[in-house]
PLY file of the C-alpha trace (Angstrom):
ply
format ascii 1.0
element vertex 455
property float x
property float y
property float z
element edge 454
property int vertex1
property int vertex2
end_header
22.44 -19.26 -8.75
18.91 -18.56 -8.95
17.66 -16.11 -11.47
15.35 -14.84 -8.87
18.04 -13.48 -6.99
20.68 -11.59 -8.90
24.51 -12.15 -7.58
27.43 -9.74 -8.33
30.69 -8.86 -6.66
31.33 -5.03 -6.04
34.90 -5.30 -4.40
34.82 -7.03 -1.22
30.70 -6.55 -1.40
28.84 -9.07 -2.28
25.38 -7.61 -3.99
22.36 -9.94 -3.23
19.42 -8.29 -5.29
15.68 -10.08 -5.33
14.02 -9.71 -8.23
10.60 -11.70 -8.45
8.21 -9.61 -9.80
6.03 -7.90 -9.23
7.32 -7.07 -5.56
9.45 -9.51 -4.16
6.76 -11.70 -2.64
8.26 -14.15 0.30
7.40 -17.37 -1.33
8.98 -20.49 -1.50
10.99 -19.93 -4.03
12.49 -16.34 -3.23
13.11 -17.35 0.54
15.33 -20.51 -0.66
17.11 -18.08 -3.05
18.00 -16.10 -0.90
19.27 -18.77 1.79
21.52 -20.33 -1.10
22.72 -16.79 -1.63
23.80 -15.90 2.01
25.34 -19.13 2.13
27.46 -18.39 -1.18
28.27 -15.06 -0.01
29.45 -16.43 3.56
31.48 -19.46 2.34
33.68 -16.92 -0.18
36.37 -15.66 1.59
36.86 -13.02 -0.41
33.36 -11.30 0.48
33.57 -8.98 4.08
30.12 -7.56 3.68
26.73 -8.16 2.33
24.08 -6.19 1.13
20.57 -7.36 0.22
18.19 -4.97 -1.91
15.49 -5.70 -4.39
14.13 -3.49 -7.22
13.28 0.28 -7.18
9.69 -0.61 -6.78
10.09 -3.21 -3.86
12.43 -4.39 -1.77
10.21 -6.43 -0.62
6.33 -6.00 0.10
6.13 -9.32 2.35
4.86 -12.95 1.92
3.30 -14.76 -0.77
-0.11 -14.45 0.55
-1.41 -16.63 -1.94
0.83 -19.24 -0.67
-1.19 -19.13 2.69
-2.53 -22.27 3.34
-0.90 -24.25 0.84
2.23 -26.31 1.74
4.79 -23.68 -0.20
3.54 -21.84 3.17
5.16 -24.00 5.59
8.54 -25.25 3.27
11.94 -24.91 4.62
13.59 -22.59 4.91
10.36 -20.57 6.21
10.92 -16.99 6.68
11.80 -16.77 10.22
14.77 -19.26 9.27
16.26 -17.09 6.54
16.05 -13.89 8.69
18.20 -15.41 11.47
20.33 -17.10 8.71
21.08 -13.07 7.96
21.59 -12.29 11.38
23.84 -15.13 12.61
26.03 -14.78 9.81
29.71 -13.43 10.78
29.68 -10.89 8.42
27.84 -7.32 7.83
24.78 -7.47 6.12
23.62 -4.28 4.39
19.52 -3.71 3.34
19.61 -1.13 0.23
15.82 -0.63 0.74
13.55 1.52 -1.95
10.34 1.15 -2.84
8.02 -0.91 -0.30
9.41 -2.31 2.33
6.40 -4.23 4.18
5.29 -6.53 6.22
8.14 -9.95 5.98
10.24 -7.71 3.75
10.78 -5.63 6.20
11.22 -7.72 9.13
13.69 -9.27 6.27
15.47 -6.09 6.65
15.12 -5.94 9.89
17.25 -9.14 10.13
19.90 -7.52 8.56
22.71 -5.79 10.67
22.50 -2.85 8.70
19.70 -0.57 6.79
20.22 2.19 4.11
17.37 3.34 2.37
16.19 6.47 0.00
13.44 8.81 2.01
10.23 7.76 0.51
10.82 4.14 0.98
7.70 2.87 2.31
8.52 1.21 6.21
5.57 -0.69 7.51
3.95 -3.64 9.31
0.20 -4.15 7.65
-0.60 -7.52 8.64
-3.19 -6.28 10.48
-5.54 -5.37 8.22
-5.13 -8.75 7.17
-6.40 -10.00 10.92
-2.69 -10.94 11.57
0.21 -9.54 13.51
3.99 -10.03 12.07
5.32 -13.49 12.13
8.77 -12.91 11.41
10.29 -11.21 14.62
9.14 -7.43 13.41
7.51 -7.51 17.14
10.40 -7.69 19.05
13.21 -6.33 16.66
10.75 -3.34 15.88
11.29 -1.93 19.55
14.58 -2.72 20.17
15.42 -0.58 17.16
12.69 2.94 17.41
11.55 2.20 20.66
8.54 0.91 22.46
6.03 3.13 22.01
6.38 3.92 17.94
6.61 0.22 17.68
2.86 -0.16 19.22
1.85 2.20 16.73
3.60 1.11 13.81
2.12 -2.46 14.61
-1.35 -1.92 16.00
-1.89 0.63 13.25
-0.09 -1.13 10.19
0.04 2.40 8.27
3.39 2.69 6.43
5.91 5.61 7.13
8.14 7.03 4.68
12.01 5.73 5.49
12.88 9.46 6.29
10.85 9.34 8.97
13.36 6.96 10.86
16.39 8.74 10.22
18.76 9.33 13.56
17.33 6.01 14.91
19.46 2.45 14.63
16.13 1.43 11.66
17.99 3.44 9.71
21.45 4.08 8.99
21.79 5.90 6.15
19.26 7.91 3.91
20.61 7.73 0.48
19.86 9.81 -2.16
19.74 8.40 -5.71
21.17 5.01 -6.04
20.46 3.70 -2.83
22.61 0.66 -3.83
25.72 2.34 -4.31
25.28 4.00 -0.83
24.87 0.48 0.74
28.00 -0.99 -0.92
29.81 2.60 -0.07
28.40 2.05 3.62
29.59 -1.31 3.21
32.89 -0.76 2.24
33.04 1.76 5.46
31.91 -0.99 7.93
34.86 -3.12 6.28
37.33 -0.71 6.45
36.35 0.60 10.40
36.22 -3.53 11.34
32.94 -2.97 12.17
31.56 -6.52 13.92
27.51 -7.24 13.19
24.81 -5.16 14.92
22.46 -8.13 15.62
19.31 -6.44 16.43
18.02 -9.25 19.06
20.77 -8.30 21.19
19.68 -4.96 21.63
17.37 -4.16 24.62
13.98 -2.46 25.00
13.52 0.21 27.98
10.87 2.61 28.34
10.51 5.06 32.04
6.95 4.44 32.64
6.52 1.04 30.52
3.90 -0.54 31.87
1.94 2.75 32.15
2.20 3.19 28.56
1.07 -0.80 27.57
-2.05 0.13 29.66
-2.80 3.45 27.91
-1.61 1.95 24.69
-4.13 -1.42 25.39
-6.94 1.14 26.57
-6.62 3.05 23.67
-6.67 0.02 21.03
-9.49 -1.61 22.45
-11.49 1.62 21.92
-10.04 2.16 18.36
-10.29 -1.59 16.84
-13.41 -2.60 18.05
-14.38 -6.31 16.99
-10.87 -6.83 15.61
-8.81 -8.75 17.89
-5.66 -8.26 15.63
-4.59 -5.21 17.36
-4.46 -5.88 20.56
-2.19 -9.58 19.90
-0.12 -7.65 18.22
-0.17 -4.83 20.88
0.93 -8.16 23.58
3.44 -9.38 21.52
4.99 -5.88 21.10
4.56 -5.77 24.89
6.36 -8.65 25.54
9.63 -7.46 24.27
9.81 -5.27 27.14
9.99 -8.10 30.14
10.94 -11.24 28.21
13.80 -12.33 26.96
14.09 -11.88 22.61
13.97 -15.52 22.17
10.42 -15.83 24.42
8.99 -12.82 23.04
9.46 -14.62 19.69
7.41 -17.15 21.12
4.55 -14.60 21.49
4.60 -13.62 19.08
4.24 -17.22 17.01
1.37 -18.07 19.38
-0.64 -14.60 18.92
-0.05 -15.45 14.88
-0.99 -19.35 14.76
-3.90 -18.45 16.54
-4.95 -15.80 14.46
-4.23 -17.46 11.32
-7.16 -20.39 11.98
-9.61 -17.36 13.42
-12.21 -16.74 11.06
-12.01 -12.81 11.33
-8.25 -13.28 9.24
-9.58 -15.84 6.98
-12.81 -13.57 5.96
-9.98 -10.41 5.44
-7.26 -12.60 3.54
-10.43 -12.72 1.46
-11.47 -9.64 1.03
-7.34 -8.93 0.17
-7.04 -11.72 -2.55
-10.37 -10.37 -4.24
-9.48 -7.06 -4.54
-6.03 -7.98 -5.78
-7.93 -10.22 -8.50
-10.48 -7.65 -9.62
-7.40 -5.66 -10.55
-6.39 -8.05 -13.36
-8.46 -8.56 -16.39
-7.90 -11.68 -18.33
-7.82 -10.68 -21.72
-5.84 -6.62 -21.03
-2.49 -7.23 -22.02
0.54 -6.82 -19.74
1.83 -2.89 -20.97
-1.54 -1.60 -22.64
-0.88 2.06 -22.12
-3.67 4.31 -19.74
-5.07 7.43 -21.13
-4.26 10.17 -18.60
-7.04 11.76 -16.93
-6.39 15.26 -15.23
-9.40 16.98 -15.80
-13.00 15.22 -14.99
-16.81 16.32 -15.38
-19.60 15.06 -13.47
-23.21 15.53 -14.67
-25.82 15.45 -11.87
-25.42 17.92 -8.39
-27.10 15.52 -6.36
-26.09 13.05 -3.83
-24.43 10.36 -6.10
-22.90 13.21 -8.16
-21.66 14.88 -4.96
-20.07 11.89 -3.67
-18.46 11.20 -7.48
-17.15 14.74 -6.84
-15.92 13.93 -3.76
-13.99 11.43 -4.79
-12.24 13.11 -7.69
-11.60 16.23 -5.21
-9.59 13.59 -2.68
-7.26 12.55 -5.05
-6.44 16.23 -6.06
-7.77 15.77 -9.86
-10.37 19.08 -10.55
-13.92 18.55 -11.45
-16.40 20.29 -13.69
-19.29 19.65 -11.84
-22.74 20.59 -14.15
-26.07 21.08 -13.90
-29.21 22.11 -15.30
-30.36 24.71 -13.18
-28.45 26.94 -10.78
-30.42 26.08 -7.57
-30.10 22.75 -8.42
-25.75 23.38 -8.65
-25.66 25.57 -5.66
-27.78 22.98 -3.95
-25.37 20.51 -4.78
-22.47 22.27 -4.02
-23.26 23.45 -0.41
-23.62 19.39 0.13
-20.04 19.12 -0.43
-19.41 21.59 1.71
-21.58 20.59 4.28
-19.82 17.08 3.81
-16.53 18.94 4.10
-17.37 20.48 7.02
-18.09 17.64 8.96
-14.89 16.10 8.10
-13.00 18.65 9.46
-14.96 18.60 12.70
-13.81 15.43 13.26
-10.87 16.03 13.01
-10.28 14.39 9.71
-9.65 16.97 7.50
-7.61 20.83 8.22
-9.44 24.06 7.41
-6.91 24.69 3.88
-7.33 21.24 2.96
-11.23 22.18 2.70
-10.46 25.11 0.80
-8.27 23.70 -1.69
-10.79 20.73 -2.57
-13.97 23.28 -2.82
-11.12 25.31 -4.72
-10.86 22.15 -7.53
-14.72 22.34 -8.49
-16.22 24.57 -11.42
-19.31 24.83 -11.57
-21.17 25.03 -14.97
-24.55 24.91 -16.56
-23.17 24.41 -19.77
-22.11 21.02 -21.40
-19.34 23.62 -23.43
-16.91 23.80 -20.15
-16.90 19.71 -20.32
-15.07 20.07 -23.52
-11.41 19.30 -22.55
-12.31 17.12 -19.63
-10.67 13.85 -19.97
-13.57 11.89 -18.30
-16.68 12.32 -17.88
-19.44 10.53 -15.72
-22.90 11.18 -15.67
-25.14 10.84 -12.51
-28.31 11.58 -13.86
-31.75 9.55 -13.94
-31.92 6.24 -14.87
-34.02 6.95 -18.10
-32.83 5.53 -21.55
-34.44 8.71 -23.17
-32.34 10.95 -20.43
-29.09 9.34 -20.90
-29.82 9.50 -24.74
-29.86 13.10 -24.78
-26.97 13.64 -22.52
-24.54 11.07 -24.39
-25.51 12.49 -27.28
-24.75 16.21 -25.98
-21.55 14.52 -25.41
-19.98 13.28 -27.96
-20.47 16.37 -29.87
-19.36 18.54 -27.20
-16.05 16.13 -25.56
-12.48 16.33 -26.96
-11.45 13.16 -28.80
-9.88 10.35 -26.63
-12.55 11.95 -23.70
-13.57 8.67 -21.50
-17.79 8.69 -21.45
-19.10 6.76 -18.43
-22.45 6.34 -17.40
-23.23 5.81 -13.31
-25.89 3.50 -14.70
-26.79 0.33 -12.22
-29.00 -1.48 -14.76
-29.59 -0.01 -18.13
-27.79 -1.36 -21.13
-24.58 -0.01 -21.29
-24.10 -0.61 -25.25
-27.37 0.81 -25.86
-25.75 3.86 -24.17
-22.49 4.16 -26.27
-24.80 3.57 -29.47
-25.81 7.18 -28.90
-22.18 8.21 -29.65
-20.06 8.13 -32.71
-17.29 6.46 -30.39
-18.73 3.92 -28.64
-14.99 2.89 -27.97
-14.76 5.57 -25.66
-18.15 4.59 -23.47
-17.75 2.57 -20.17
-20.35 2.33 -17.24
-18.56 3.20 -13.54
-21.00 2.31 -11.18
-20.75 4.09 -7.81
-22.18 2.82 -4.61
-23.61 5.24 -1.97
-22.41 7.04 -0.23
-19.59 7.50 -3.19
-17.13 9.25 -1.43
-17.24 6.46 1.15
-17.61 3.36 -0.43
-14.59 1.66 -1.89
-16.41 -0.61 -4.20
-16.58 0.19 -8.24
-18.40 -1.62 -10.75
-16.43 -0.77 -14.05
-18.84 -2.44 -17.01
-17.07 -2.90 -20.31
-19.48 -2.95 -23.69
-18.68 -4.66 -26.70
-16.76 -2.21 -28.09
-15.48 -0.46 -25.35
-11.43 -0.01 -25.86
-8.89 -2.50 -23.85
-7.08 1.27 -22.89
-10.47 2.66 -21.76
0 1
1 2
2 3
3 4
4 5
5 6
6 7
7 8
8 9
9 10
10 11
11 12
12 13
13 14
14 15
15 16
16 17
17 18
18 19
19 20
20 21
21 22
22 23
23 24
24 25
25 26
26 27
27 28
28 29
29 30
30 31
31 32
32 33
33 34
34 35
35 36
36 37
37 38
38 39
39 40
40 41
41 42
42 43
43 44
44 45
45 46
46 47
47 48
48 49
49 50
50 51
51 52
52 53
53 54
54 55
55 56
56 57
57 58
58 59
59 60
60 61
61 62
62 63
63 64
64 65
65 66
66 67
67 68
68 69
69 70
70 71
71 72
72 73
73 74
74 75
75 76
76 77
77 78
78 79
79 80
80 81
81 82
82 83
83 84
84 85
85 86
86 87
87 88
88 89
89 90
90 91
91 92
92 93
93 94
94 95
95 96
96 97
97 98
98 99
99 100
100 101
101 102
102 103
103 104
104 105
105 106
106 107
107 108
108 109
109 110
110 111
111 112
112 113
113 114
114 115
115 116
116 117
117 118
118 119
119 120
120 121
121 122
122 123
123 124
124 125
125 126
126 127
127 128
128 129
129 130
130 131
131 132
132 133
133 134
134 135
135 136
136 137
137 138
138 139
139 140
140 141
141 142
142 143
143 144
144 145
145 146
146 147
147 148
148 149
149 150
150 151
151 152
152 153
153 154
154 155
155 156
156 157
157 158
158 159
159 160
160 161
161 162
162 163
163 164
164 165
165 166
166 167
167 168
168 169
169 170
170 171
171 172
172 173
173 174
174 175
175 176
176 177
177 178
178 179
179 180
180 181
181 182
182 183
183 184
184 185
185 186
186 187
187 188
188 189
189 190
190 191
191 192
192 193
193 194
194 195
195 196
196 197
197 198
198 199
199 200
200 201
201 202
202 203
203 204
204 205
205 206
206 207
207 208
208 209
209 210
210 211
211 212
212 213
213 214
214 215
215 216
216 217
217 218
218 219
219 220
220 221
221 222
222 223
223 224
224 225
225 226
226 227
227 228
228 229
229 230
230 231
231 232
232 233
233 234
234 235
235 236
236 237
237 238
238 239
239 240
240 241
241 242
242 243
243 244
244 245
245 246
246 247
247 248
248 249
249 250
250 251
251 252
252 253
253 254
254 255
255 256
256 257
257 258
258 259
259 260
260 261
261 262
262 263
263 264
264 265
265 266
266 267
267 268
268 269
269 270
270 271
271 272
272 273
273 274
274 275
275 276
276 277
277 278
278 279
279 280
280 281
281 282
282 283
283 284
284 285
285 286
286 287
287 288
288 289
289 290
290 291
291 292
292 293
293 294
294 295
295 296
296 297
297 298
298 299
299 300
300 301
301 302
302 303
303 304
304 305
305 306
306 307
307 308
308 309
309 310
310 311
311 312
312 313
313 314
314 315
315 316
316 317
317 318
318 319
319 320
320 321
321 322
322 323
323 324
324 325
325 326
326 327
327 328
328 329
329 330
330 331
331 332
332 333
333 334
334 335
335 336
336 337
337 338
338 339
339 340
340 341
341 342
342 343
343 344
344 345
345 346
346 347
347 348
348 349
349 350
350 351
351 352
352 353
353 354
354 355
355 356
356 357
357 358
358 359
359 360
360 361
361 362
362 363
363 364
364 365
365 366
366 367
367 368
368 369
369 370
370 371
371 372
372 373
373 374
374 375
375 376
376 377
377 378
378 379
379 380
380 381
381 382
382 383
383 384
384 385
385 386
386 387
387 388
388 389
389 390
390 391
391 392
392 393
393 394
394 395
395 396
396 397
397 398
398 399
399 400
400 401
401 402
402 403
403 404
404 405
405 406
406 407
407 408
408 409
409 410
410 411
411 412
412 413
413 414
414 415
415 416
416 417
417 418
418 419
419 420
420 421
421 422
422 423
423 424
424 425
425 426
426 427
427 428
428 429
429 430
430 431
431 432
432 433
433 434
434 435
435 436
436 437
437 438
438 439
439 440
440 441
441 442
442 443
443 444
444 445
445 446
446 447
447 448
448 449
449 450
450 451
451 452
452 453
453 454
């Protein structure tokens, strides 16, 4: 047996668990594990049930993307094969999902008969942010199982839903709490006992009152929201088409929507953009389990609109700021921009009333270096003068705690120049926003010649 995918005999269970780090990606190899497992676990006649789970951290989080376009894409068994391996099979198969559970892992699951899961699972069908719609049935088993119109969302969208979320409907079976294994071979073992035949989701049907009303205001509404993508609305069709064709021709759909967006260049340019921010994650020479220093506390130097937007960003993720200046016009100036920024936000509609008030309420406002002295980083946004940053690294490492992060916003000045102001130049690293900061996603993290592999 493959030591991808872990086999063990609870009882009358067997226990199927996928363990290909780091989160169960679809490949080649996992998808033939699995088949050779299923077929094991059906040929033993001393197995009634199945269940299939994968790690805490992911049952599975979908296909190999880095096998797209490579001939490990297209190898037997290919995904759709193994999921209706799981569902033809005469006996109950059990998902014991935690973790993520997206995109092919979770149609995956949803080719099982059966789902338990722990609440804060993550449930979802992202492929199009990717410029693709699902490809292994989740288009057509996704309504039969929590109906037609959360199905449009759930695919159009691709945001993920906690597994709680689905409780009450035939997604989900069972929240577990704690070992959501043990619940699925317990659930198991109840199917067994009851003679419970497999739930095979294709066989279910989708009805809606006022369908076609719906796909209209659903195809109105997702041509306004996704503008120049042409993701959402295949998927919308091929969601669309489990309610008046068959299972077996809205599976067709649904492979025609995804060849053809596979070879559109809109897909190609976002697979891109997904394998380079995956790679600008991993540094060559960090080793695997270098530990992170914790940051809880952070100061920002410089009130004005690159500062702000710093702020900002801190303030999102719930971490407070020490935001400083030199002069109090200067900070109140600064402040009422975040505010302002705030403000519009919630106008929008983006943001609620208390969630404004608890951000502003994260930010302390200082004109003293002295209240940046147990922050854990600190980034300064002031001018891009050598002599300037001079002073205020200086002013730092006398004033910050030891272990404090220093970065520098700088775009161009020498960054170990910078940290040769300090006694710690170990500490110093440049974090280059782009503006607007609160908007843009891009960060340039520099690294000096000294600065620390845990930095």
């Amino acid at each position: 047996m493959s030591d991808i995918v872990n086999y063990e005999l609870r009882g009358p269970v067997a226990v199927l668990s996928m363990n290909k780090g780091p989160v169960n990606g679809l490949g080649a190899a996992l998808r033939t594990a699995i088949a050779d497992a299923m077929d094991r676990a059906n040929a033993d006649p001393a197995v009634q049930a199945i269940v299939l789970t994968g790690t805490p951290r992911a049952f599975s989080a979908g296909a190999d993307i880095t096998e797209f376009g490579t001939p490990n894409a297209s190898r037997e068994p290919n995904l759709r094969v193994v999921i209706d391996q799981i569902e033809g099979g005469a006996k109950p198969v059990v998902a014991a999902i935690a973790g993520q559970c997206l995109g092919g892992g979770l149609e995956l699951a949803l080719g099982c008969h059966f789902r338990v899961a722990l609440p804060d699972a993550q449930l979802g069908l992202p492929e199009v942010k990717i410029g693709l719609l699902p490809g292994g049935g989740g288009t057509q088993r996704m309504p039969r199982l929590i109906g037609l119109e959360q199905a449009v969302n759930m695919v159009t969208l691709g945001n993920p839903a906690p597994a709680k979320n689905f409780a009450g409907t035939p997604l989900i079976d069972r929240v577990a709490d704690g070992d959501v294994v043990a619940a699925a071979v317990a659930f198991a073992q109840e199917l067994i006992a009851a003679k419970t035949p497999p739930r095979r989701t294709r066989a279910l049907s989708v009805s809606h009152p006022q369908g076609e009303s719906f796909l209209q205001f659903a195809r109105n509404s997702v041509a306004q929201q996704a503008k120049g993508q042409i993701a959402p609305m295949k998927a919308l069709e091929a969601v669309a088409a489990s309610l008046t064709k068959s299972f077996d021709e809205g599976m067709r759909v649904e492979r025609e929507g995804f060849m053809s967006l596979m070879a559109s260049p809109e897909s190609r340019a976002l697979r891109h953009i997904f394998k380079a921010e995956h790679a600008a994650s991993k540094i060559a020479d960090l080793p695997a389990g270098t530990p992170l220093r914790e940051i809880r506390k952070v100061g920002v130097i410089g009130a004005g609109t690159m500062g702000g937007g710093i702020t900002m960003n801190f303030l999102n993720a719930g971490i407070p700021v020490v935001l400083l200046e030199m002069k109090q016009e200067a900070l109140d100036k600064g402040l009422a921009t975040i505010r302002r920024n705030y403000e519009n936000s919630m106008k929008k509609g983006k943001l609620k009333p208390e969630q404004l008030e608890q951000r502003m309420a994260l930010i302390t406002g200082t004109l003293s270096y002295s209240d940046l002295s147990d922050v854990d980083l600190v980034i300064e946004a002031v001018f891009e003068n050598m002599d300037v940053k001079k002073t205020v690294f200086e002013t730092l490492d006398k004033t910050c705690k030891a272990g404090a992060i220093l970065a520098s916003n700088t775009s161009y000045l020498n960054l170990d120049r910078i940290a040769s102001f300090t006694k710690r130049p170990t500490d110093v690293i440049g974090l280059h926003f782009f503006s607007p900061a609160n908007i843009m996603k891009l960060l340039e993290v520099v690294r000096g010649d000294k600065t620390a592999k845990d930095v």
